[in-house]
PDB file with one MODEL, atoms N, CA, C and O in Angstrom:
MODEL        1
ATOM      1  N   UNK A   1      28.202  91.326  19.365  1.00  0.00           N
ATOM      2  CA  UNK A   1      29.351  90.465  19.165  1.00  0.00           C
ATOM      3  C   UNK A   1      29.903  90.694  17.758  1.00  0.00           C
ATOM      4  O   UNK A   1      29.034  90.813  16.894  1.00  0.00           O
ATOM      5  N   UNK A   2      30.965  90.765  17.422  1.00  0.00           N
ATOM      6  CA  UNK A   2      32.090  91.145  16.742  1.00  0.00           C
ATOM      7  C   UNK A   2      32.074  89.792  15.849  1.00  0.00           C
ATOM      8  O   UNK A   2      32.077  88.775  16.543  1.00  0.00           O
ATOM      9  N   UNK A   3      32.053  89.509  14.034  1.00  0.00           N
ATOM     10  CA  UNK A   3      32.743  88.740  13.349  1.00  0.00           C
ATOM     11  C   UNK A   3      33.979  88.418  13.256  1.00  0.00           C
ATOM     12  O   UNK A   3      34.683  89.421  13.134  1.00  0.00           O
ATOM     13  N   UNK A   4      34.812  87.004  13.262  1.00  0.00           N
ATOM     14  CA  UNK A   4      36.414  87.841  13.280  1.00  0.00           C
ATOM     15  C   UNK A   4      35.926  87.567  11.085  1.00  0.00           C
ATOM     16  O   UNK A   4      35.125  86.874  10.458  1.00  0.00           O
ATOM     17  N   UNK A   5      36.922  88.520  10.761  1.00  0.00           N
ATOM     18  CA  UNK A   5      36.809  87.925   9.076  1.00  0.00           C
ATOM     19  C   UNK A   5      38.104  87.182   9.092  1.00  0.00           C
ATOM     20  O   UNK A   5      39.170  87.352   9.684  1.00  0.00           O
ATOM     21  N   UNK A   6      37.561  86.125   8.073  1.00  0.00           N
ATOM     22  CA  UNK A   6      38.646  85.274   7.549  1.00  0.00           C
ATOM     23  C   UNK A   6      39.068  85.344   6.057  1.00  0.00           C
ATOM     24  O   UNK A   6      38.406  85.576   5.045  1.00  0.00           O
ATOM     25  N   UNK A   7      40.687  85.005   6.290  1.00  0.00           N
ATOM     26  CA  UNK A   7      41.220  85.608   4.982  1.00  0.00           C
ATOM     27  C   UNK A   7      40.946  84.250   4.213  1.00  0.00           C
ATOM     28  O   UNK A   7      41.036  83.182   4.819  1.00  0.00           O
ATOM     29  N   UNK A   8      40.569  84.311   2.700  1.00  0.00           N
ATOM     30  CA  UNK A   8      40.698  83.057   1.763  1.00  0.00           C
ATOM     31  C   UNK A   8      41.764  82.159   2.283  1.00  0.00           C
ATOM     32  O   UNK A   8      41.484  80.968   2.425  1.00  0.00           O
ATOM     33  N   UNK A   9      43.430  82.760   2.702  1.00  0.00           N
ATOM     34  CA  UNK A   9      44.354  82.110   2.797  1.00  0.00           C
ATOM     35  C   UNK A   9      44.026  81.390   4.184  1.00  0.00           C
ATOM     36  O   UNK A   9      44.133  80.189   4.430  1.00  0.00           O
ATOM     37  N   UNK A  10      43.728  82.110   4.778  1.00  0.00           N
ATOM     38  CA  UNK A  10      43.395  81.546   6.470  1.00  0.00           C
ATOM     39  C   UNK A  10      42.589  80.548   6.431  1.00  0.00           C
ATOM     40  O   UNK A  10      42.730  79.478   7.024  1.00  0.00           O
ATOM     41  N   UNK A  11      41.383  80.992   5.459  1.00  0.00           N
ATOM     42  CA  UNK A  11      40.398  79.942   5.523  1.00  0.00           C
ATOM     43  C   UNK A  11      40.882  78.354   5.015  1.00  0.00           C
ATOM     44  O   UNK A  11      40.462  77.317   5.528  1.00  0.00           O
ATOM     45  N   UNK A  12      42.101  78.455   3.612  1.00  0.00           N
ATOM     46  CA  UNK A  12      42.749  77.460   3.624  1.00  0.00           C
ATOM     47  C   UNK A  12      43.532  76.845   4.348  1.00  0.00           C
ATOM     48  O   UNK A  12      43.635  75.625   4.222  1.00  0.00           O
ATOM     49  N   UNK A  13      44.248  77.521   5.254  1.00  0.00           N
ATOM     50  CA  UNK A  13      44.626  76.508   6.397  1.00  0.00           C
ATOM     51  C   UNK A  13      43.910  76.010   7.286  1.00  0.00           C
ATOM     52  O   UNK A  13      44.315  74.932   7.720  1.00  0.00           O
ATOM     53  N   UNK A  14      42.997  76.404   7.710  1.00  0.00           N
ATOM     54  CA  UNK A  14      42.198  75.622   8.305  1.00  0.00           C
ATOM     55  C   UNK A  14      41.645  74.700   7.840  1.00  0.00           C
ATOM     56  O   UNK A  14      41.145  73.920   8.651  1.00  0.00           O
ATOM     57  N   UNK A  15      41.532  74.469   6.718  1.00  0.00           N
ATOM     58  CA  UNK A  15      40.945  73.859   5.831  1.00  0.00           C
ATOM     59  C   UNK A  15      41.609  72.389   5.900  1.00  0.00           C
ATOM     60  O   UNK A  15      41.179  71.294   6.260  1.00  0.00           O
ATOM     61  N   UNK A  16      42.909  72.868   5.371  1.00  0.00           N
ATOM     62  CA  UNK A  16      44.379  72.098   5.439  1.00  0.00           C
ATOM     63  C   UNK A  16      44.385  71.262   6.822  1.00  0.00           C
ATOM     64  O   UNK A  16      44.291  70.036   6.780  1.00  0.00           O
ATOM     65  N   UNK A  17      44.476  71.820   7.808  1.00  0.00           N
ATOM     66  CA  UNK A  17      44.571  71.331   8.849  1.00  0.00           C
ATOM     67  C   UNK A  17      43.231  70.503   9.320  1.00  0.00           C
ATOM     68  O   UNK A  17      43.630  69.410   9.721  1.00  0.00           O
ATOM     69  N   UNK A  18      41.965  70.577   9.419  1.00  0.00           N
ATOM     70  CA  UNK A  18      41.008  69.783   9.165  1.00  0.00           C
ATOM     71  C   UNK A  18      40.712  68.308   8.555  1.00  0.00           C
ATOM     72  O   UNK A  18      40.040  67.304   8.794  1.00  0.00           O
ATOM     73  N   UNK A  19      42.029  69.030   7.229  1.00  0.00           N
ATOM     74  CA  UNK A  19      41.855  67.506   6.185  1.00  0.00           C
ATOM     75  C   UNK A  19      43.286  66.317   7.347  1.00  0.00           C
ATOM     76  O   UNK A  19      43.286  65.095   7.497  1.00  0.00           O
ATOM     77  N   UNK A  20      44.215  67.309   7.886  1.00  0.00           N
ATOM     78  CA  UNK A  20      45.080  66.401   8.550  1.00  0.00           C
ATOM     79  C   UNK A  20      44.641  66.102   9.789  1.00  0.00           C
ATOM     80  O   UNK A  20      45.488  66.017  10.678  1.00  0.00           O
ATOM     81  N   UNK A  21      43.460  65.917  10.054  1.00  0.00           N
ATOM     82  CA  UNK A  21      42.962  65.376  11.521  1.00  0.00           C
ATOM     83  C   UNK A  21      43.310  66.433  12.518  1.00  0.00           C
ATOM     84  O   UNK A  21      42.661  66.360  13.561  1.00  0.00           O
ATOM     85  N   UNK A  22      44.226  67.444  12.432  1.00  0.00           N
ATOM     86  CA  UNK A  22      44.460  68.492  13.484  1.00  0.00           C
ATOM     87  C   UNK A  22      43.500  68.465  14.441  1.00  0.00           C
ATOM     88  O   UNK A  22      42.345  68.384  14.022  1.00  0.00           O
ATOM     89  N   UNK A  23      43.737  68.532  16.117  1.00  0.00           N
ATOM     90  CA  UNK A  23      42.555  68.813  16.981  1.00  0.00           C
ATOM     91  C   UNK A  23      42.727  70.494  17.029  1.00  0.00           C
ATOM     92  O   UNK A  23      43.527  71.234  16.457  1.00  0.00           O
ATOM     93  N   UNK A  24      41.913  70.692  17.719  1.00  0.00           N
ATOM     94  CA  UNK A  24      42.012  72.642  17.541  1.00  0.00           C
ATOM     95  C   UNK A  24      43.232  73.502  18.703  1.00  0.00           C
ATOM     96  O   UNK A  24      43.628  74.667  18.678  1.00  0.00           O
ATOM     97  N   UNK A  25      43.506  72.589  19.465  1.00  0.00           N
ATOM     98  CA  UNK A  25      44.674  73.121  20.207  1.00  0.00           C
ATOM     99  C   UNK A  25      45.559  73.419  19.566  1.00  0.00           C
ATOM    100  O   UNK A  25      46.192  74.460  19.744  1.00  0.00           O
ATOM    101  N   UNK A  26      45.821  72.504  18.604  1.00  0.00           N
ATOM    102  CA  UNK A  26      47.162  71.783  17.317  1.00  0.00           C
ATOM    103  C   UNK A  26      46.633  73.422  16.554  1.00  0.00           C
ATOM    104  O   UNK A  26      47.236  74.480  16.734  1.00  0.00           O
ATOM    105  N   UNK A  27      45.436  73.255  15.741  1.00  0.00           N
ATOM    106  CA  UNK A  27      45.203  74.569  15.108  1.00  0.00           C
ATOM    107  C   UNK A  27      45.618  75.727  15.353  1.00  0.00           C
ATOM    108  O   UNK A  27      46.466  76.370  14.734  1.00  0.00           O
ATOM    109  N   UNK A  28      44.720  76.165  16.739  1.00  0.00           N
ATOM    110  CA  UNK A  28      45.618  77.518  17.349  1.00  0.00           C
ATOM    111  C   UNK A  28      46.774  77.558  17.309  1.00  0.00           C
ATOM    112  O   UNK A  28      47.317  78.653  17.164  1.00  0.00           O
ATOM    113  N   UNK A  29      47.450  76.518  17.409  1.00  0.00           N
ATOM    114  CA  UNK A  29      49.248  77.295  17.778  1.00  0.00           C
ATOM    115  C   UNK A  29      49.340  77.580  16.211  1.00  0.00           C
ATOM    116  O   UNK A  29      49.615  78.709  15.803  1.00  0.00           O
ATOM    117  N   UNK A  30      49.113  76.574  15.401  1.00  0.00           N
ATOM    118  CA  UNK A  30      49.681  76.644  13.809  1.00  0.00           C
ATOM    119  C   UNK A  30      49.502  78.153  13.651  1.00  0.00           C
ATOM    120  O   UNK A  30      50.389  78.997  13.521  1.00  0.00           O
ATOM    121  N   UNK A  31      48.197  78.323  13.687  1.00  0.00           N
ATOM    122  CA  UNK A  31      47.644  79.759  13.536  1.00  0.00           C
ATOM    123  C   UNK A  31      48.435  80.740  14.302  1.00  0.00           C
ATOM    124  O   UNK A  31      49.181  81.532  13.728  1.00  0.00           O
ATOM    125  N   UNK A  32      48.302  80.711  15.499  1.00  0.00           N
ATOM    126  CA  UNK A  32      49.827  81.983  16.098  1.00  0.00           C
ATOM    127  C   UNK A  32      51.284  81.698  15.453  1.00  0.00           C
ATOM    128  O   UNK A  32      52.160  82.562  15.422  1.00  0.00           O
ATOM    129  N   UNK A  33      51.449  80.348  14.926  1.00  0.00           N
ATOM    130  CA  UNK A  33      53.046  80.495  14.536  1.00  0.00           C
ATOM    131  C   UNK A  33      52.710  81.555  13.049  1.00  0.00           C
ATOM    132  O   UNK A  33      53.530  82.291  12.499  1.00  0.00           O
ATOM    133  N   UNK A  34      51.599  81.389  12.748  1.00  0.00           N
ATOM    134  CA  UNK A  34      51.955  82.290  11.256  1.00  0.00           C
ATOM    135  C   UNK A  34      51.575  83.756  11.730  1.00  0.00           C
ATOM    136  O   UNK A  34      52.523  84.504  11.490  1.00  0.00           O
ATOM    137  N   UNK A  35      50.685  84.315  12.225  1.00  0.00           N
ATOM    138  CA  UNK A  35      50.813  85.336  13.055  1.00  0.00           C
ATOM    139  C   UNK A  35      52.396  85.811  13.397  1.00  0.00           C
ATOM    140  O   UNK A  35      52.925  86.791  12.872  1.00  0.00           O
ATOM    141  N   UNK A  36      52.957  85.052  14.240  1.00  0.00           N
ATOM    142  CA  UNK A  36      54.438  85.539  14.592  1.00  0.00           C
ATOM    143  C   UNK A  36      55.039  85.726  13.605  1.00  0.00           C
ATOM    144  O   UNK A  36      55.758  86.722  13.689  1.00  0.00           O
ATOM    145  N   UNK A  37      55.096  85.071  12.416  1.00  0.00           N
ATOM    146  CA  UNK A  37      55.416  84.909  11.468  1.00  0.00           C
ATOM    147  C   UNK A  37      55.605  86.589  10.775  1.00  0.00           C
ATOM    148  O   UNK A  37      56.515  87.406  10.631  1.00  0.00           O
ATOM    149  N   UNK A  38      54.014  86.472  10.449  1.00  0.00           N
ATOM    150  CA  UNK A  38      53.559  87.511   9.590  1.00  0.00           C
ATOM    151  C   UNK A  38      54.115  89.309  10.235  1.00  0.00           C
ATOM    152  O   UNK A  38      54.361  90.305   9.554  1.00  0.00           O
ATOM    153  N   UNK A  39      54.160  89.126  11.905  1.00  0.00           N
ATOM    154  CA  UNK A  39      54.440  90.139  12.572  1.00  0.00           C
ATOM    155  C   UNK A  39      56.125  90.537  12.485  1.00  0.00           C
ATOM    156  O   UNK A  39      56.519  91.702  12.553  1.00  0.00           O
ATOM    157  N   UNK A  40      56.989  89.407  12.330  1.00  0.00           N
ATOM    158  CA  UNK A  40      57.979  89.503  12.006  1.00  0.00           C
ATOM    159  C   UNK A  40      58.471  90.398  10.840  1.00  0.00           C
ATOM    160  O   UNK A  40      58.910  91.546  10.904  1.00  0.00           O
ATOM    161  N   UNK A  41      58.333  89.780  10.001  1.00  0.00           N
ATOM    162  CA  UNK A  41      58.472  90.829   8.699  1.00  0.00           C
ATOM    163  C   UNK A  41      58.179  92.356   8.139  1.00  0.00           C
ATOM    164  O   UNK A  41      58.547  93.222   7.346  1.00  0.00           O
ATOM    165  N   UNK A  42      57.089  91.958   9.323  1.00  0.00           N
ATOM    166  CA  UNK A  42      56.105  93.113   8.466  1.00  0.00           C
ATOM    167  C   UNK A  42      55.003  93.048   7.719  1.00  0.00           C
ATOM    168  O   UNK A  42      54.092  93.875   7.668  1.00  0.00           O
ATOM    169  N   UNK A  43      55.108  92.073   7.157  1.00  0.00           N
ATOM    170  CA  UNK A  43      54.005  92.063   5.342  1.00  0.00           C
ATOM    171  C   UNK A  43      53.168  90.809   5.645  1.00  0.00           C
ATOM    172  O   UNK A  43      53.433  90.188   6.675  1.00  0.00           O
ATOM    173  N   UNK A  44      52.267  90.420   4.911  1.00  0.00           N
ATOM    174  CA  UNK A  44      51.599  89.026   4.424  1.00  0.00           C
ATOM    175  C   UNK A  44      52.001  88.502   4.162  1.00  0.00           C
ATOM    176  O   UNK A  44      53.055  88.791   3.595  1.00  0.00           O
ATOM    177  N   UNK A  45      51.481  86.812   4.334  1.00  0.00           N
ATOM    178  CA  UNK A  45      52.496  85.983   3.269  1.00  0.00           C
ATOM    179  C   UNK A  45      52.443  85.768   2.431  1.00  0.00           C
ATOM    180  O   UNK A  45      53.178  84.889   1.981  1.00  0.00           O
ATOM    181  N   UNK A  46      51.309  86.587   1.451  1.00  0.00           N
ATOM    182  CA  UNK A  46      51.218  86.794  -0.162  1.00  0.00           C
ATOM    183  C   UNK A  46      52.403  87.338  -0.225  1.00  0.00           C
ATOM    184  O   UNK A  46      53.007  86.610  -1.013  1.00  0.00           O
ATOM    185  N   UNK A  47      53.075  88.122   0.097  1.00  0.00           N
ATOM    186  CA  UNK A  47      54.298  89.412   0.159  1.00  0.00           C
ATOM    187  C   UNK A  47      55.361  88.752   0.191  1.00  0.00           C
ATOM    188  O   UNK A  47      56.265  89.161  -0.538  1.00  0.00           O
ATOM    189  N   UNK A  48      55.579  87.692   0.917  1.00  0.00           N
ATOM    190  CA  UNK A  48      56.666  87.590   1.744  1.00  0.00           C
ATOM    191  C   UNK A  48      57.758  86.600   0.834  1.00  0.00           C
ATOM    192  O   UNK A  48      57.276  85.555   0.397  1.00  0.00           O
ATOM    193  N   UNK A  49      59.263  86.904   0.523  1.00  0.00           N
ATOM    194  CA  UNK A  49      60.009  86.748  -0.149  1.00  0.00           C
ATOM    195  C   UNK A  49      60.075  85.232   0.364  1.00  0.00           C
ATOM    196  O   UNK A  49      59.475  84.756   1.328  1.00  0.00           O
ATOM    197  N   UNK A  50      60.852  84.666  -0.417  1.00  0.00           N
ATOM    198  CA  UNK A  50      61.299  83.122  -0.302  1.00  0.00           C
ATOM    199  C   UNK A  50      62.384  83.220   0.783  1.00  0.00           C
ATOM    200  O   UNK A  50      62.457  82.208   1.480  1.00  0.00           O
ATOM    201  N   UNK A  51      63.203  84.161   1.070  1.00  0.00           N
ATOM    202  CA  UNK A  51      64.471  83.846   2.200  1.00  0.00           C
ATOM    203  C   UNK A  51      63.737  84.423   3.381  1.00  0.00           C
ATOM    204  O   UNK A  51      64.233  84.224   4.490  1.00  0.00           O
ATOM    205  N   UNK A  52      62.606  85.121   3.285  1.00  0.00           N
ATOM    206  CA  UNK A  52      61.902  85.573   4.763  1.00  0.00           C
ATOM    207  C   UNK A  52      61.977  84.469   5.950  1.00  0.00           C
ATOM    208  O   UNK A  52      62.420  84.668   7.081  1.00  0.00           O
ATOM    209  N   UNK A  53      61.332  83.009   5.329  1.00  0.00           N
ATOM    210  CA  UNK A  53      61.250  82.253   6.201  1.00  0.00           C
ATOM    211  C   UNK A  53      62.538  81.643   7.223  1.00  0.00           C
ATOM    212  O   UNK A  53      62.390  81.079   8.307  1.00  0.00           O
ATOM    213  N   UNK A  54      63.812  81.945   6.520  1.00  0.00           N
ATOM    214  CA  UNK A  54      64.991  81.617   6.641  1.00  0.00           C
ATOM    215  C   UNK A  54      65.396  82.844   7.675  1.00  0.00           C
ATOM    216  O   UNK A  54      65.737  82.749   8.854  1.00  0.00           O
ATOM    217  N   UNK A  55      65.257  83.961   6.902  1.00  0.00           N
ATOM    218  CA  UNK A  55      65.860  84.972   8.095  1.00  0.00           C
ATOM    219  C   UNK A  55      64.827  84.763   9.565  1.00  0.00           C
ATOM    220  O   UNK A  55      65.302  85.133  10.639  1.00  0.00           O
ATOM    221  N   UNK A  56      63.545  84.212   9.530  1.00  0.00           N
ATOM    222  CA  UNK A  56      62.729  84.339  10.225  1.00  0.00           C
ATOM    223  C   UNK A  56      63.761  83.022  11.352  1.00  0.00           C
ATOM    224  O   UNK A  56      64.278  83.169  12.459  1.00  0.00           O
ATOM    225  N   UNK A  57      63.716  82.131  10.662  1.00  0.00           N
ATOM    226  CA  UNK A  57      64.484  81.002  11.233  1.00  0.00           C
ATOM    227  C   UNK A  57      65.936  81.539  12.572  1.00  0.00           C
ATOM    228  O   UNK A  57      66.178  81.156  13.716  1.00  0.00           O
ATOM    229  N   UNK A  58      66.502  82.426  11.774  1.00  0.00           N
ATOM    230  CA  UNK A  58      67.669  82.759  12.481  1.00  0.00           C
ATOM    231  C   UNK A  58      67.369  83.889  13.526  1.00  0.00           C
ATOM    232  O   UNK A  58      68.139  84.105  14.462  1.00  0.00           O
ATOM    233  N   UNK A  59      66.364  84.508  13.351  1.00  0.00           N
ATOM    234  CA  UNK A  59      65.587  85.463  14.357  1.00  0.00           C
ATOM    235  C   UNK A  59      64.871  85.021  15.875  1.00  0.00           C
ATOM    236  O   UNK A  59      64.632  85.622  16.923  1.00  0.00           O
ATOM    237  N   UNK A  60      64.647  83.424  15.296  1.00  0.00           N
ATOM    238  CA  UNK A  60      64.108  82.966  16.551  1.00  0.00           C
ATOM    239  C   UNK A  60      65.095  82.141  17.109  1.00  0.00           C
ATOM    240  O   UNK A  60      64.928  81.625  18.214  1.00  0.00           O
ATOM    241  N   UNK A  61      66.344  81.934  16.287  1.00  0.00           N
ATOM    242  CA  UNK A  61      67.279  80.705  17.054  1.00  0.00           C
ATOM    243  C   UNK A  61      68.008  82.345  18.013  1.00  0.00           C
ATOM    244  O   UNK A  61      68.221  82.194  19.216  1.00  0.00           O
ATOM    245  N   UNK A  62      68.249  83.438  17.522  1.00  0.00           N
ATOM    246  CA  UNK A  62      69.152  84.451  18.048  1.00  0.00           C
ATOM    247  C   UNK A  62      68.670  84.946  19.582  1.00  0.00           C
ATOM    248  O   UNK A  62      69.248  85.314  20.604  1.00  0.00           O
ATOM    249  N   UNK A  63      67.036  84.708  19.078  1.00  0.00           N
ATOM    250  CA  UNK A  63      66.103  85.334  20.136  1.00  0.00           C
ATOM    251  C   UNK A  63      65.598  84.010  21.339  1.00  0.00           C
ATOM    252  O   UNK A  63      64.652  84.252  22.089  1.00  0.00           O
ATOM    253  N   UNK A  64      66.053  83.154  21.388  1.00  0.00           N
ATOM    254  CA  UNK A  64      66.284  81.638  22.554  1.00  0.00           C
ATOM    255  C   UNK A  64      64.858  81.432  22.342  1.00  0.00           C
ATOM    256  O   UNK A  64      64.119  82.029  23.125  1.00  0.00           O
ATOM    257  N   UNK A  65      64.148  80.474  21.152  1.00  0.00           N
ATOM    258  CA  UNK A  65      62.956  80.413  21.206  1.00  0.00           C
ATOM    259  C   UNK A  65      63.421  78.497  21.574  1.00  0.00           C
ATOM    260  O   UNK A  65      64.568  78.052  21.601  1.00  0.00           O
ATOM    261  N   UNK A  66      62.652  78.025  21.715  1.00  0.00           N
ATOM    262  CA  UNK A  66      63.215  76.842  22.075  1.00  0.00           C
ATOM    263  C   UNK A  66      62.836  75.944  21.466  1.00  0.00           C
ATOM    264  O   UNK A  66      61.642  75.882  21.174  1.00  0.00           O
ATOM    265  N   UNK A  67      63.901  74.769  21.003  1.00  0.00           N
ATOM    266  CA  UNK A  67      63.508  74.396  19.540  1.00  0.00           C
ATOM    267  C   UNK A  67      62.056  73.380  19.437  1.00  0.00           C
ATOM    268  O   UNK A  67      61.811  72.822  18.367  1.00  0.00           O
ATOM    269  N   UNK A  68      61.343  73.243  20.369  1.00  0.00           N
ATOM    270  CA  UNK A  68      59.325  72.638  20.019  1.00  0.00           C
ATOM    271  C   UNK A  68      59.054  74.055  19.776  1.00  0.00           C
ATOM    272  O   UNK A  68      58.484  73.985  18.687  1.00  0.00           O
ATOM    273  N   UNK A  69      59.087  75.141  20.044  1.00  0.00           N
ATOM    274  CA  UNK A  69      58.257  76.205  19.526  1.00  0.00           C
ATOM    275  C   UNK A  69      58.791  76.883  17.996  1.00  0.00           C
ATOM    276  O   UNK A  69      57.975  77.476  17.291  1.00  0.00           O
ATOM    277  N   UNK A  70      60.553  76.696  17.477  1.00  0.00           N
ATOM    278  CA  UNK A  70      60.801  76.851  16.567  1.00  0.00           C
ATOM    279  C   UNK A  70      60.167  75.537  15.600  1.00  0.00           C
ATOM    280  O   UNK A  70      59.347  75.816  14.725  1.00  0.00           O
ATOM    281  N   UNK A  71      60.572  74.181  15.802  1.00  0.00           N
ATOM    282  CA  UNK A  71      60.019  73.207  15.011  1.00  0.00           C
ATOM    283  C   UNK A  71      57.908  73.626  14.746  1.00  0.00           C
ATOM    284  O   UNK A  71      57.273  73.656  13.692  1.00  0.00           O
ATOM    285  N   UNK A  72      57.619  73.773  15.612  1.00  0.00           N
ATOM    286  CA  UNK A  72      55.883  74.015  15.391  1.00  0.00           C
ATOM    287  C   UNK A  72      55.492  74.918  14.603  1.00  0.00           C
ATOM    288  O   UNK A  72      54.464  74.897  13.927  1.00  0.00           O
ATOM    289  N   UNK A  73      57.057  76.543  14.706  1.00  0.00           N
ATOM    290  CA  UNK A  73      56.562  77.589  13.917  1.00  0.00           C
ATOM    291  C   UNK A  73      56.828  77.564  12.153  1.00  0.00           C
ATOM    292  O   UNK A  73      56.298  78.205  11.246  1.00  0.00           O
ATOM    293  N   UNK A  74      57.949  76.461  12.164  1.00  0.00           N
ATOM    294  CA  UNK A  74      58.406  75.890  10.782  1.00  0.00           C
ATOM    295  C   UNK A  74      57.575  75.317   9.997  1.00  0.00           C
ATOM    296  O   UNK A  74      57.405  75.525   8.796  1.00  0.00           O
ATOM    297  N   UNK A  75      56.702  74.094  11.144  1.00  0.00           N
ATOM    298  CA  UNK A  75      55.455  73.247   9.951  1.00  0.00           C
ATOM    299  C   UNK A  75      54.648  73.994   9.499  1.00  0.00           C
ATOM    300  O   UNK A  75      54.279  73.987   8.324  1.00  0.00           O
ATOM    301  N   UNK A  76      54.034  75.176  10.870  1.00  0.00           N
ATOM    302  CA  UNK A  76      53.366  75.816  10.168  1.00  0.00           C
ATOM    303  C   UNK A  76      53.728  76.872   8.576  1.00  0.00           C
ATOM    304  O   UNK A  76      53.038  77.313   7.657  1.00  0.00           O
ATOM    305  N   UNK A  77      55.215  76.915   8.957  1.00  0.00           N
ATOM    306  CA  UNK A  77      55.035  78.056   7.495  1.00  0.00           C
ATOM    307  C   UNK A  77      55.040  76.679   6.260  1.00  0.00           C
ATOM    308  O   UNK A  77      54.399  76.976   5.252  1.00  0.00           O
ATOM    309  N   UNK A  78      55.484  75.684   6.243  1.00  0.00           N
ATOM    310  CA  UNK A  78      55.217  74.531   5.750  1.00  0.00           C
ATOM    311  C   UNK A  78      53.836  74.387   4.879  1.00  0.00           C
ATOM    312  O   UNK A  78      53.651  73.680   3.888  1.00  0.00           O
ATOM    313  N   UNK A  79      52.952  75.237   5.521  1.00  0.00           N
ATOM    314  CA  UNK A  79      51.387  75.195   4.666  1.00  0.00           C
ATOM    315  C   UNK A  79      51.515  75.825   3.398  1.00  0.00           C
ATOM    316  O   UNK A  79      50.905  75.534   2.369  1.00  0.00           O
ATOM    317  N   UNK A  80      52.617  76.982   3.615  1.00  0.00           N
ATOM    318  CA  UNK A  80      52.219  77.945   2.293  1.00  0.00           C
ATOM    319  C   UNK A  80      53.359  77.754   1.415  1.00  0.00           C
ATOM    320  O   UNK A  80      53.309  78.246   0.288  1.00  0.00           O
ATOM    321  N   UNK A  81      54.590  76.967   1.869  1.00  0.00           N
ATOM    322  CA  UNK A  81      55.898  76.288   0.926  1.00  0.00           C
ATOM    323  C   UNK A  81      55.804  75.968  -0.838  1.00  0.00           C
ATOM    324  O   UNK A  81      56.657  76.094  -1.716  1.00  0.00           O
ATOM    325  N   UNK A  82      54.119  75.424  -0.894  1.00  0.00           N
ATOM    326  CA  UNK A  82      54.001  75.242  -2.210  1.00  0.00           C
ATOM    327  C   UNK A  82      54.325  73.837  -2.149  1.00  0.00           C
ATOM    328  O   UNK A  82      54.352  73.164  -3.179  1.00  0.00           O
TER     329      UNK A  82
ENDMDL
END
């Protein structure tokens, strides 16, 4: 059986989400919205410019994501906002 590794940053959201009562269903998606996220661009979100999240925004309104899966993919980038 296979480790998955976890990134410091990853490990802080989970972390994050733990401290907000999150159940783990709630977790997983957070976790795929930054995934989609991250696949979008290209890069990490150490990398990732301040208007990324914005163009990311208009990528999923262009692409008919529907707005509970855009609102869910927003809080999640919400973790790393600062």
């Amino acid at each position: 059986m296979t480790e998955e590794r976890v990134t410091p940053l990853r490990q802080r959201m989970i972390e994050d989400m733990r401290i907000r009562g999150m159940g783990d269903k709630a977790q997983k998606s957070q976790i795929r919205a930054i995934e989609n996220f991250m696949a979008f661009p290209g890069q990490s979100l150490d990398t990732a410019k301040r208007e990324d999240p914005r163009v990311y925004q208009f990528h999923m309104a262009d692409t008919g994501i529907t707005p509970s899966t855009l609102n869910t993919r927003i809080m999640a980038l919400r973790f790393f906002s600062g």
